[in-house]
PDB file of N, CA, C and O in Angstrom:
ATOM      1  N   UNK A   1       6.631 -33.636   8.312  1.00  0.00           N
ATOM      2  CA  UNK A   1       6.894 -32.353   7.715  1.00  0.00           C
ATOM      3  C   UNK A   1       5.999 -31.318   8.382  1.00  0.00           C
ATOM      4  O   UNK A   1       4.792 -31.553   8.338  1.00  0.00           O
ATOM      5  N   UNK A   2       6.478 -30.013   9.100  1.00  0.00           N
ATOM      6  CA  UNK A   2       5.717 -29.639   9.604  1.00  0.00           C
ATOM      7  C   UNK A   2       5.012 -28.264   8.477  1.00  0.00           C
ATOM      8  O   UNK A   2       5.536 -27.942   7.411  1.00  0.00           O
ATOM      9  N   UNK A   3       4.109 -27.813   8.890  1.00  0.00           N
ATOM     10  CA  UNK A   3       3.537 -26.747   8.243  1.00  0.00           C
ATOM     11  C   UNK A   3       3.438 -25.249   8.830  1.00  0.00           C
ATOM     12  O   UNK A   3       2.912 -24.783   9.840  1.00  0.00           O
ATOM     13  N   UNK A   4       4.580 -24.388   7.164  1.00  0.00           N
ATOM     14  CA  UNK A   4       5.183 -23.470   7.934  1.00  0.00           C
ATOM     15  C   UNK A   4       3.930 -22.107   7.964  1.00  0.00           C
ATOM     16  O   UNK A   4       2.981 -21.906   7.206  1.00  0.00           O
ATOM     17  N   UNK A   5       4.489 -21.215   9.360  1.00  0.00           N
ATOM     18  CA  UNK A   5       3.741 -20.351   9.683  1.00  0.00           C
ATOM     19  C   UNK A   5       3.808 -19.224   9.208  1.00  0.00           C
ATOM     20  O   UNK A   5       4.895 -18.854   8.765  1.00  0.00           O
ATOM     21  N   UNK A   6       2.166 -17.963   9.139  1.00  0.00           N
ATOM     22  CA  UNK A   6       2.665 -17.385   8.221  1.00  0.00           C
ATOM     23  C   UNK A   6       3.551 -16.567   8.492  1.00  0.00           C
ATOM     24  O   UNK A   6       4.148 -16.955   9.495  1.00  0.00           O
ATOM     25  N   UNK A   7       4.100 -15.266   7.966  1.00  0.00           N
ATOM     26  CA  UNK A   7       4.733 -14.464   7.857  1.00  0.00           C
ATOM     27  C   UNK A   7       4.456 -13.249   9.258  1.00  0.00           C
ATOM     28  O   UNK A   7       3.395 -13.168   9.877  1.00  0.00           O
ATOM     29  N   UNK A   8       5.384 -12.611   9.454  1.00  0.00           N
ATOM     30  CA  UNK A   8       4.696 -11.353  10.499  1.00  0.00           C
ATOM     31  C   UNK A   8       4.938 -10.203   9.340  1.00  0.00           C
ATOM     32  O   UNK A   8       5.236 -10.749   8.277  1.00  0.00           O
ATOM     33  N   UNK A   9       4.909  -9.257   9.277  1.00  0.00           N
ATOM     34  CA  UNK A   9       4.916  -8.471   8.900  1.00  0.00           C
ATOM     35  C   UNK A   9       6.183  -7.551   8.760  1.00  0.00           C
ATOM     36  O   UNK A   9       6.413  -6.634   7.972  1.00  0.00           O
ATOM     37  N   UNK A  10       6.905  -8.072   9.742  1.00  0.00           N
ATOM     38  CA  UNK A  10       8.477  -7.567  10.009  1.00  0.00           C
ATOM     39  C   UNK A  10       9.304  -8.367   9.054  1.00  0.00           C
ATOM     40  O   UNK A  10      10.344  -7.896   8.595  1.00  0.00           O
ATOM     41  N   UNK A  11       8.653 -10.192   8.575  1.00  0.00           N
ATOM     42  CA  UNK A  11       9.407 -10.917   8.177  1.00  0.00           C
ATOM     43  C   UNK A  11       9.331 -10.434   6.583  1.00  0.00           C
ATOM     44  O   UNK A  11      10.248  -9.847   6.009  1.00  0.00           O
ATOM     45  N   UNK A  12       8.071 -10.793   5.994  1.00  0.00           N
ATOM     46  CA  UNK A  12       7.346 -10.279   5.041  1.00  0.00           C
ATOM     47  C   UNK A  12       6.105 -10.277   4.656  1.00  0.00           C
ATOM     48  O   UNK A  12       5.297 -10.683   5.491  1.00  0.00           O
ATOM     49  N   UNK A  13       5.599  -9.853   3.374  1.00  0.00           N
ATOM     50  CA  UNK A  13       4.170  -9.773   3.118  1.00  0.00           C
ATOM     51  C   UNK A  13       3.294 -11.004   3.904  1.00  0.00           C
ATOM     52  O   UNK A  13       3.594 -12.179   4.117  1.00  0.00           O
ATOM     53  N   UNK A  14       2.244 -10.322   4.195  1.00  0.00           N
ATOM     54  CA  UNK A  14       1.181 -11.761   5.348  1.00  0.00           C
ATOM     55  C   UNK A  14       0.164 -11.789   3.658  1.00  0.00           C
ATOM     56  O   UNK A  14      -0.197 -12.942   3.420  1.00  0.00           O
ATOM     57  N   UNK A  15      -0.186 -11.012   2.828  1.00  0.00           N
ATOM     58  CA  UNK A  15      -0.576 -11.449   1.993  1.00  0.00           C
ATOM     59  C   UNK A  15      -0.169 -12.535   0.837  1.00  0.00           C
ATOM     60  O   UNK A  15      -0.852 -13.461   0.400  1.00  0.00           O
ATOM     61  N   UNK A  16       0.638 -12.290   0.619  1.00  0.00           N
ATOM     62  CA  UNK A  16       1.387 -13.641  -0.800  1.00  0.00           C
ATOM     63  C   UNK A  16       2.605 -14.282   0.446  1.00  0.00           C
ATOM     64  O   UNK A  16       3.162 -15.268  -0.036  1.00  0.00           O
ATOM     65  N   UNK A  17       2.879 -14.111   1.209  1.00  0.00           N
ATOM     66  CA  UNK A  17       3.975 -14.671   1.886  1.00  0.00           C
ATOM     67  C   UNK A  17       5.248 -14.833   1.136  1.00  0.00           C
ATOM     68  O   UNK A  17       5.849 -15.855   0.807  1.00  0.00           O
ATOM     69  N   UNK A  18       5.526 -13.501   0.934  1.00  0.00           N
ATOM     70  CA  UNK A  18       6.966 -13.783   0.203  1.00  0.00           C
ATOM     71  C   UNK A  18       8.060 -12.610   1.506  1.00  0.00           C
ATOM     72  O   UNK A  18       7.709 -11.673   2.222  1.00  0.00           O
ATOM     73  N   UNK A  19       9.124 -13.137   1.334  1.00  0.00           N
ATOM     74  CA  UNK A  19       9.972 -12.571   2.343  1.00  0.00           C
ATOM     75  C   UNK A  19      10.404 -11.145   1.590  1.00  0.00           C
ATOM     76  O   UNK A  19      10.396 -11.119   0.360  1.00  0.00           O
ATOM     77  N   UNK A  20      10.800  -9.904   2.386  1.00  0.00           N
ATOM     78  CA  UNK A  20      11.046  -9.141   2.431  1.00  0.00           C
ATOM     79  C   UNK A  20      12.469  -8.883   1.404  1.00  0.00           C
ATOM     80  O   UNK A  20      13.542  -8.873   2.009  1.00  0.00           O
ATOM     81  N   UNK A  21      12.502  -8.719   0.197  1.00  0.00           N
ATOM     82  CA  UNK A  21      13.828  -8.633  -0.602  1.00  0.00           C
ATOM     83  C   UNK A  21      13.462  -9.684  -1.636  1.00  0.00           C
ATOM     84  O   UNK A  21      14.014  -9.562  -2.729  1.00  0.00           O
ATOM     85  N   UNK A  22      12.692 -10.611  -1.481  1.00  0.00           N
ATOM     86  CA  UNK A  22      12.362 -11.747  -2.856  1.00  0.00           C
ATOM     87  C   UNK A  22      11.914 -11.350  -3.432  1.00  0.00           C
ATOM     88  O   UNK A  22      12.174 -11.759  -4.564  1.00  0.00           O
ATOM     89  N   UNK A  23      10.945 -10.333  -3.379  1.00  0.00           N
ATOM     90  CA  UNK A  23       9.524  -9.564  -4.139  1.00  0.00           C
ATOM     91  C   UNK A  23       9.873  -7.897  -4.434  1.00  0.00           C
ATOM     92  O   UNK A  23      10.916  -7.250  -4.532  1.00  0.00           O
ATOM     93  N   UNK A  24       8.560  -7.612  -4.511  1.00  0.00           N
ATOM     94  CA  UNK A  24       8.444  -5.811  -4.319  1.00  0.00           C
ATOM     95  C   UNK A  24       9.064  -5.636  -3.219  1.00  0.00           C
ATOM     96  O   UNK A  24       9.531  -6.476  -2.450  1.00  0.00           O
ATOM     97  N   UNK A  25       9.057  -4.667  -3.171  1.00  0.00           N
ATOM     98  CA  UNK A  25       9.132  -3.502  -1.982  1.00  0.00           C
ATOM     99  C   UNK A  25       7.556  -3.198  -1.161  1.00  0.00           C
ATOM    100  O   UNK A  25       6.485  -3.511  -1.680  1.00  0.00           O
ATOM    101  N   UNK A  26       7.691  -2.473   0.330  1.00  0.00           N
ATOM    102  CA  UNK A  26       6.765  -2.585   0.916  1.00  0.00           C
ATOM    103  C   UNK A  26       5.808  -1.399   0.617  1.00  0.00           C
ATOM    104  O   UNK A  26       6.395  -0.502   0.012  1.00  0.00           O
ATOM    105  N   UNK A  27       4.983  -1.237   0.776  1.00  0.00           N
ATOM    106  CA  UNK A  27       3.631  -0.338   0.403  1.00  0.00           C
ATOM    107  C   UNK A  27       3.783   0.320   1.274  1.00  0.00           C
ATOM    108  O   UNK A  27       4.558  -0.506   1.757  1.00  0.00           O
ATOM    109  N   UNK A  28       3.779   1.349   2.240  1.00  0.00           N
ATOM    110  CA  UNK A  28       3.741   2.388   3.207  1.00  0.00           C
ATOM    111  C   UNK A  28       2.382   2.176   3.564  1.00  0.00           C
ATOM    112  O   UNK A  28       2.158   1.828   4.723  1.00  0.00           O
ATOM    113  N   UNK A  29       1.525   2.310   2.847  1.00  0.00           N
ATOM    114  CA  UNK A  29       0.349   2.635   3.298  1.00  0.00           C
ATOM    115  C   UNK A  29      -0.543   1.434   4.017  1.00  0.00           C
ATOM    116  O   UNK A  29      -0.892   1.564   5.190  1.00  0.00           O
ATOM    117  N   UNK A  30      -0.945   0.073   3.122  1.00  0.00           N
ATOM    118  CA  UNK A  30      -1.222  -1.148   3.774  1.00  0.00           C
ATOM    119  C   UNK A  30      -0.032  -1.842   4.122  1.00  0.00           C
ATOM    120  O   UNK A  30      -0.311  -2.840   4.787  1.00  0.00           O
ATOM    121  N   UNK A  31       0.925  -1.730   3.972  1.00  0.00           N
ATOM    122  CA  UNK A  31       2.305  -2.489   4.692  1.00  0.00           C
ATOM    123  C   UNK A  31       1.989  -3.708   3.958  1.00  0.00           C
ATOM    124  O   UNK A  31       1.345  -4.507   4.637  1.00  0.00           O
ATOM    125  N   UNK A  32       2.215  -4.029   2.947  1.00  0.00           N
ATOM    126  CA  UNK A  32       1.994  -5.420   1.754  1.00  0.00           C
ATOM    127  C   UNK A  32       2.893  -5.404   1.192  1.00  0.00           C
ATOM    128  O   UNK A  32       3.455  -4.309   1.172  1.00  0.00           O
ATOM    129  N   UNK A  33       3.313  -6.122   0.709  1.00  0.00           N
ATOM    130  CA  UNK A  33       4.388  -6.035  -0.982  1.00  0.00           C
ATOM    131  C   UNK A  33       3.736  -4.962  -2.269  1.00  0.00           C
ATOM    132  O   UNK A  33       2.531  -4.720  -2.339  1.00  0.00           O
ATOM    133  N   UNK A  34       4.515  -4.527  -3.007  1.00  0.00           N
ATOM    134  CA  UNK A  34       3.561  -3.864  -4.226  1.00  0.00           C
ATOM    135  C   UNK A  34       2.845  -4.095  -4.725  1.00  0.00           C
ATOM    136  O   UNK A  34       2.009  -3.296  -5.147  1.00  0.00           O
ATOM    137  N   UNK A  35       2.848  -5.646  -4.957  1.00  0.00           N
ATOM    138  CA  UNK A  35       1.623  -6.622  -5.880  1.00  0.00           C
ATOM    139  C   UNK A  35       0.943  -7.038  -4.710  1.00  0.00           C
ATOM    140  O   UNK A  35      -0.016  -7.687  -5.128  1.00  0.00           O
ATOM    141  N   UNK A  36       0.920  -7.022  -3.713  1.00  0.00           N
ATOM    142  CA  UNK A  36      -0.593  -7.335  -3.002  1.00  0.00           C
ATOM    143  C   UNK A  36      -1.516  -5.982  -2.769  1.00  0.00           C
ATOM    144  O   UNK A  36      -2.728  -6.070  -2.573  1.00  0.00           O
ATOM    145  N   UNK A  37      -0.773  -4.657  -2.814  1.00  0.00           N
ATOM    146  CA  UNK A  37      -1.211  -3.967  -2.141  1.00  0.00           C
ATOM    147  C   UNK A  37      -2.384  -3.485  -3.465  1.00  0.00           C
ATOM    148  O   UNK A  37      -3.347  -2.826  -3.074  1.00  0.00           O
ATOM    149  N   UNK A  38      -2.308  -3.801  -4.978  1.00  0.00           N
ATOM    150  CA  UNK A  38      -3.190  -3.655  -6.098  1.00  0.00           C
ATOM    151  C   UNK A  38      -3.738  -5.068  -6.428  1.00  0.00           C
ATOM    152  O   UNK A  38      -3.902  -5.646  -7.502  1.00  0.00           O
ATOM    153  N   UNK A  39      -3.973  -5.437  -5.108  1.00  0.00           N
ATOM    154  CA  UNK A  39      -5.446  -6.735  -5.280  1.00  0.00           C
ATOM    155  C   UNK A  39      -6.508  -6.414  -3.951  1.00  0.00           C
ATOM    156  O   UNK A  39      -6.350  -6.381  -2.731  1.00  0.00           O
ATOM    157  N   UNK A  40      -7.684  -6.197  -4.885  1.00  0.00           N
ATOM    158  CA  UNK A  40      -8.278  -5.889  -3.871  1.00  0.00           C
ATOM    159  C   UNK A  40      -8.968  -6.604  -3.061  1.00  0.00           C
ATOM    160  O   UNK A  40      -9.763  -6.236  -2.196  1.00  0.00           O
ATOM    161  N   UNK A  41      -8.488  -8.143  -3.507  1.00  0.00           N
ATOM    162  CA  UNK A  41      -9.913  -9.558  -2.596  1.00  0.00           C
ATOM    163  C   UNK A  41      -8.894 -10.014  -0.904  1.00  0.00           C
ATOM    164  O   UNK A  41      -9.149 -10.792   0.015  1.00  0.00           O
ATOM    165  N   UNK A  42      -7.270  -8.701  -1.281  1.00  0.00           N
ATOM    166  CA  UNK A  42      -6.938  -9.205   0.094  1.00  0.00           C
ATOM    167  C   UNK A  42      -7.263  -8.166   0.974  1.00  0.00           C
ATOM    168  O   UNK A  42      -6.989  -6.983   0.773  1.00  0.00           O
ATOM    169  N   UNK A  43      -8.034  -8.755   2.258  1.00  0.00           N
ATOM    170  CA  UNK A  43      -7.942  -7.541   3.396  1.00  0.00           C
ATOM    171  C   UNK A  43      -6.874  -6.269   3.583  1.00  0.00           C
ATOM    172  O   UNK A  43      -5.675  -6.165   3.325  1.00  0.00           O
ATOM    173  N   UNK A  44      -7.603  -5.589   4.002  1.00  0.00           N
ATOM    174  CA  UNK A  44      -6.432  -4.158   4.466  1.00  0.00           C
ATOM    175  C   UNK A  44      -5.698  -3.859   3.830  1.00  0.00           C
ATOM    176  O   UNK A  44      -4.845  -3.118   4.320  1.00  0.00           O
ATOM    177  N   UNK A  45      -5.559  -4.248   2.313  1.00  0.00           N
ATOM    178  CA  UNK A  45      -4.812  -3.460   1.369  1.00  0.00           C
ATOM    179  C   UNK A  45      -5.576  -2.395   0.660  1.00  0.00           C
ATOM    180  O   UNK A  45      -6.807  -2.374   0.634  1.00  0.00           O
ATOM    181  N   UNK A  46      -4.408  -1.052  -0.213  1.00  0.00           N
ATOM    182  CA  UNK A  46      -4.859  -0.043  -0.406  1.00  0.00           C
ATOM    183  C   UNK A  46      -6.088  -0.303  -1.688  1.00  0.00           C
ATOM    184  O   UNK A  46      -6.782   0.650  -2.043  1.00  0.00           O
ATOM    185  N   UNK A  47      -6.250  -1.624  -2.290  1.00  0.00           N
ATOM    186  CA  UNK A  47      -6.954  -1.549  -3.369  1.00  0.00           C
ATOM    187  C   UNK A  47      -8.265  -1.918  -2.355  1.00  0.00           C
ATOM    188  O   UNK A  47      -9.406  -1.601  -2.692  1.00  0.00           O
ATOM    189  N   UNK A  48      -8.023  -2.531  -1.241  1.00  0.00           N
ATOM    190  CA  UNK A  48      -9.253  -3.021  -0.986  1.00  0.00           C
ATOM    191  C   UNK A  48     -10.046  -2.194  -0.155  1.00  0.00           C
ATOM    192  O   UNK A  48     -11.224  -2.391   0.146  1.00  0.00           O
ATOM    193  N   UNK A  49      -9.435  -1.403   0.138  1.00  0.00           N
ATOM    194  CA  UNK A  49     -10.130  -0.008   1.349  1.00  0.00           C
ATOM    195  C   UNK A  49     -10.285   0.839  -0.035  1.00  0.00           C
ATOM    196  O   UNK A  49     -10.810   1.842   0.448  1.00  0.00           O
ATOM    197  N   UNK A  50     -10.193   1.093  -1.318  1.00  0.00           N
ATOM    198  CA  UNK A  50      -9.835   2.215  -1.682  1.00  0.00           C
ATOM    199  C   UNK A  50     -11.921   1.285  -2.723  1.00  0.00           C
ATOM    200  O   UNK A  50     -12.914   1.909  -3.095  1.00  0.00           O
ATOM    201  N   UNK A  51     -11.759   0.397  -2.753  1.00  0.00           N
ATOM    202  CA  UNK A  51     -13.155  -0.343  -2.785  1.00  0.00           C
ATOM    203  C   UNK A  51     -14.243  -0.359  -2.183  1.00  0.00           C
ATOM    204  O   UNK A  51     -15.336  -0.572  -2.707  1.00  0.00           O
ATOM    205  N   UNK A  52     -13.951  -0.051  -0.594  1.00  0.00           N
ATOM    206  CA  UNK A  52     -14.814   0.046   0.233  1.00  0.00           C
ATOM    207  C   UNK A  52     -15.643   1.933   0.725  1.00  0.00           C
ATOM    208  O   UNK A  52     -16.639   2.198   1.397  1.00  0.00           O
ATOM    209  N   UNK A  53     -14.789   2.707   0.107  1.00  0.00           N
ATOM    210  CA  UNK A  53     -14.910   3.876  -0.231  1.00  0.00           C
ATOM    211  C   UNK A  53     -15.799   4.301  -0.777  1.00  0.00           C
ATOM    212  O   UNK A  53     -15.857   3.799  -1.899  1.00  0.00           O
ATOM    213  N   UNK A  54     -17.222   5.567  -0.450  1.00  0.00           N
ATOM    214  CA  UNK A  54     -18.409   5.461  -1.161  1.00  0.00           C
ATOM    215  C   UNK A  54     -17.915   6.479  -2.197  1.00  0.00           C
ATOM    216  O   UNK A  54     -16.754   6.177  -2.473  1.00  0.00           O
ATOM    217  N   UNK A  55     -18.269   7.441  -2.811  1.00  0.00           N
ATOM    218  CA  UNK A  55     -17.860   7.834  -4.134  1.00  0.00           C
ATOM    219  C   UNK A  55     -17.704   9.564  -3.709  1.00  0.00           C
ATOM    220  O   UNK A  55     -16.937  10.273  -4.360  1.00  0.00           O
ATOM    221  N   UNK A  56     -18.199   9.905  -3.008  1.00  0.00           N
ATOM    222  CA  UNK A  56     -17.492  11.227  -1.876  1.00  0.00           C
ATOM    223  C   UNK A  56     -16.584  10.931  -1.383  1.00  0.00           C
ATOM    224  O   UNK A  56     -15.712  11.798  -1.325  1.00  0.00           O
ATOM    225  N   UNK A  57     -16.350   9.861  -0.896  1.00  0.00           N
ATOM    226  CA  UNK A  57     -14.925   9.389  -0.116  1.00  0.00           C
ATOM    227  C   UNK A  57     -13.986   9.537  -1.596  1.00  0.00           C
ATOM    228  O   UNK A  57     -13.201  10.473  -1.749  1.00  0.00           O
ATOM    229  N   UNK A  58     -14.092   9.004  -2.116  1.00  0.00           N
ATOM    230  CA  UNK A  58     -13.013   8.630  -3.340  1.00  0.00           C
ATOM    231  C   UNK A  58     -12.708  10.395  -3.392  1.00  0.00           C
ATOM    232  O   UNK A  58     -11.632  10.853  -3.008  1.00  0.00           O
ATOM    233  N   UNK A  59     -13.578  11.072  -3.804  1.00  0.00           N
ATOM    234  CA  UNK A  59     -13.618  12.463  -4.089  1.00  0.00           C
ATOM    235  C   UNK A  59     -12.525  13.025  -3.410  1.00  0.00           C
ATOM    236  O   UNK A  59     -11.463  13.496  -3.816  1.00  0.00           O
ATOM    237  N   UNK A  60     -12.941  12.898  -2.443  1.00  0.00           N
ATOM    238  CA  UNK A  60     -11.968  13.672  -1.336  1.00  0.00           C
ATOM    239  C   UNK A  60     -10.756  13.395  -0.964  1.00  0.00           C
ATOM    240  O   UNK A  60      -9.985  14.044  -0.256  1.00  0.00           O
ATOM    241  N   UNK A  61     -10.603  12.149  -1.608  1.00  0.00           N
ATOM    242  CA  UNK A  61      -9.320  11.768  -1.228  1.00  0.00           C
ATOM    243  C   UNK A  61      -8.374  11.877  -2.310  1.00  0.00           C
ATOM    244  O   UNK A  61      -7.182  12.130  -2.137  1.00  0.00           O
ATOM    245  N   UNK A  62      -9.117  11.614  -3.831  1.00  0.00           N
ATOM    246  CA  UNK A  62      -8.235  12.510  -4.732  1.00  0.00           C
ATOM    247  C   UNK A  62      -8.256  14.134  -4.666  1.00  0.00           C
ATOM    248  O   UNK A  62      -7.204  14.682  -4.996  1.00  0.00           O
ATOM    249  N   UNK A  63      -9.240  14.884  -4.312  1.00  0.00           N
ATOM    250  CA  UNK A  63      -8.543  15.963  -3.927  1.00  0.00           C
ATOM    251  C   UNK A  63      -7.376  16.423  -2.696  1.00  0.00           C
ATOM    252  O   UNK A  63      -6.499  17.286  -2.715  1.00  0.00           O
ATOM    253  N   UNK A  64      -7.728  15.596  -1.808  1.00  0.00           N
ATOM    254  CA  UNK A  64      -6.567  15.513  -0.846  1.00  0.00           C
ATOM    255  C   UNK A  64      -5.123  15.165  -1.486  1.00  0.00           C
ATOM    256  O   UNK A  64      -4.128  15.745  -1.054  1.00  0.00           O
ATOM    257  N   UNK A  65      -5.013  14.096  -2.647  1.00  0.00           N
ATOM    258  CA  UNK A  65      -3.563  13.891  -3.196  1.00  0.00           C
ATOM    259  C   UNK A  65      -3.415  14.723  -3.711  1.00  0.00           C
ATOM    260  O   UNK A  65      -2.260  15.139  -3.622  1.00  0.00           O
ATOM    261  N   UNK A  66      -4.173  15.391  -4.406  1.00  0.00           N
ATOM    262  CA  UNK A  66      -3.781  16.732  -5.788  1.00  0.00           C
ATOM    263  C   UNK A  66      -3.269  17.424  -5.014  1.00  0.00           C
ATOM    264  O   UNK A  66      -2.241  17.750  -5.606  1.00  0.00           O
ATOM    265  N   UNK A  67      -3.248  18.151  -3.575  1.00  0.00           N
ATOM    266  CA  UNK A  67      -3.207  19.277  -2.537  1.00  0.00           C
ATOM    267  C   UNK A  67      -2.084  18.741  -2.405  1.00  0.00           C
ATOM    268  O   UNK A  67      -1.212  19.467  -2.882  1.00  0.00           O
ATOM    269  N   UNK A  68      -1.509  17.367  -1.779  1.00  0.00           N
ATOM    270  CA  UNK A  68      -0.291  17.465  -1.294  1.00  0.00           C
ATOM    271  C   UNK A  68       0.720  16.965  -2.581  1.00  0.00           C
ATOM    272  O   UNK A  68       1.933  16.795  -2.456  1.00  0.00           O
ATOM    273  N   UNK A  69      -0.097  16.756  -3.922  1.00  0.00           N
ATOM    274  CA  UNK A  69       1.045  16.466  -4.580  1.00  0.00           C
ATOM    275  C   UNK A  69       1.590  18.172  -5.045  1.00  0.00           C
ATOM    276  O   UNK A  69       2.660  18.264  -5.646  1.00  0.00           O
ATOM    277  N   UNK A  70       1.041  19.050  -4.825  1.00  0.00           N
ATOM    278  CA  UNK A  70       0.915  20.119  -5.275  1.00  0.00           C
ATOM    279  C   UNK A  70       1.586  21.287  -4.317  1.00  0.00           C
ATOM    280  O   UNK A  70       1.880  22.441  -4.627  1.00  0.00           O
ATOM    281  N   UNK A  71       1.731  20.607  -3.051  1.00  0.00           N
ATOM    282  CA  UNK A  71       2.256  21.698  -2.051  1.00  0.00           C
ATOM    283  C   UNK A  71       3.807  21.443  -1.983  1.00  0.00           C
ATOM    284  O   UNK A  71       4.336  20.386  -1.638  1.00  0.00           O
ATOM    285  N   UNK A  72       4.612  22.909  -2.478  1.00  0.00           N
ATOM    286  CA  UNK A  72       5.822  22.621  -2.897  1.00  0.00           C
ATOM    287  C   UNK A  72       6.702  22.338  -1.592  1.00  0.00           C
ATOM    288  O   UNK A  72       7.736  21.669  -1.611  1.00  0.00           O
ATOM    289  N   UNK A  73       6.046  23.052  -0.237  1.00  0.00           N
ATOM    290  CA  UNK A  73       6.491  22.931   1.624  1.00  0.00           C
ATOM    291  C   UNK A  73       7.079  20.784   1.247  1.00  0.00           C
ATOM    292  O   UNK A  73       8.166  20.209   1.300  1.00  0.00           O
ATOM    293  N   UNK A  74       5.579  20.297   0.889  1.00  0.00           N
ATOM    294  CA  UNK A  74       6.098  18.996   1.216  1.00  0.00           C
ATOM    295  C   UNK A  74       6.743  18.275   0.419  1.00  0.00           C
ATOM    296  O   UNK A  74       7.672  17.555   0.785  1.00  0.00           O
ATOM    297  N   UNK A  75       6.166  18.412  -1.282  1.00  0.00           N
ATOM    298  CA  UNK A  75       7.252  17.938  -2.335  1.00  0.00           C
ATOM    299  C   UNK A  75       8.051  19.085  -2.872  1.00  0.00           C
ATOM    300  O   UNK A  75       7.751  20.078  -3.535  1.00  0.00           O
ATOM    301  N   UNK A  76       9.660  18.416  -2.144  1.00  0.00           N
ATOM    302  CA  UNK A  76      10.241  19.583  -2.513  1.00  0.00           C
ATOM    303  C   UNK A  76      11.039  19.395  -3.699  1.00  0.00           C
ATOM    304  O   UNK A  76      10.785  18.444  -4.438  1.00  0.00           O
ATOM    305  N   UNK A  77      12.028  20.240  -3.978  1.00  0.00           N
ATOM    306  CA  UNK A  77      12.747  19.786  -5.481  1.00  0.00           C
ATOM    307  C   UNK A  77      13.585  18.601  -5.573  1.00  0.00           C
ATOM    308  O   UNK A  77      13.988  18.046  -6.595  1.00  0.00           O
ATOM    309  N   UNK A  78      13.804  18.269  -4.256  1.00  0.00           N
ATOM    310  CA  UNK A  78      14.714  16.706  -4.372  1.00  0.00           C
ATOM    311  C   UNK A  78      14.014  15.308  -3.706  1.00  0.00           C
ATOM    312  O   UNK A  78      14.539  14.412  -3.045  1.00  0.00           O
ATOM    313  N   UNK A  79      12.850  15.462  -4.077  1.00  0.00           N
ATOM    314  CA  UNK A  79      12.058  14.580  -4.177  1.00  0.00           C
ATOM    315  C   UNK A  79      11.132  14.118  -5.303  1.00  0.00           C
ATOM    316  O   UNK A  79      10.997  14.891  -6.252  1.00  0.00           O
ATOM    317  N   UNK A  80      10.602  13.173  -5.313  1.00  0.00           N
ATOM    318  CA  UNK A  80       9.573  12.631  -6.578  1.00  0.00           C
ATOM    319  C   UNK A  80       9.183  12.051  -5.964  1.00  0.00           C
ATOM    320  O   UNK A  80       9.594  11.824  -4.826  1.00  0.00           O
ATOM    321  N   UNK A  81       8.186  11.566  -6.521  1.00  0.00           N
ATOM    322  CA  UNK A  81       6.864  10.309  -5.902  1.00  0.00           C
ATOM    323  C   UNK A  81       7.106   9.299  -7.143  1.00  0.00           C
ATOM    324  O   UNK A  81       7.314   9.647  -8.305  1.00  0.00           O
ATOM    325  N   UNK A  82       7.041   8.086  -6.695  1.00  0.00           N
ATOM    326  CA  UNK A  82       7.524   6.690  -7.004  1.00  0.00           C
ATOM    327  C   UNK A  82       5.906   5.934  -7.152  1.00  0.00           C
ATOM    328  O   UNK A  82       5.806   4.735  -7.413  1.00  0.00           O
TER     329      UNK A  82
END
């Protein structure tokens, strides 16, 4: 029996190894499934960079979302955030 390899990233999540359509949907940001991308003990996901962040960083980066959730140029009326 051989032992299967992991996932690429094209196939699906390299974190939980689930294929692309079995699970969530992909994260944009760390390219994970939805449920890996809110654990933060896996590498390069958004919970786990968003951990590694000193507390000015955090700052700035929720003011950076407030700005673009707020700028009507980029969210326009036939859009929402998911």
């Amino acid at each position: 029996m051989s032992v299967p390899s992991k996932l690429s990233l094209r196939v699906g999540c390299t974190g939980c190894q689930r294929r692309w359509g079995e699970g969530e949907g992909q994260c944009s940001r760390c390219r994970r499934c939805l449920y890996c991308c809110d654990i933060g003990t896996i590498r390069y996901t958004c919970a786990w960079r968003f951990a590694r962040k000193t507390p000015d960083q955090q700052l700035q980066s929720a003011k950076a979302y407030e700005r673009w959730v707020a700028d009507v140029r980029i969210l326009g009326h036939n859009r929402r955030i998911t």
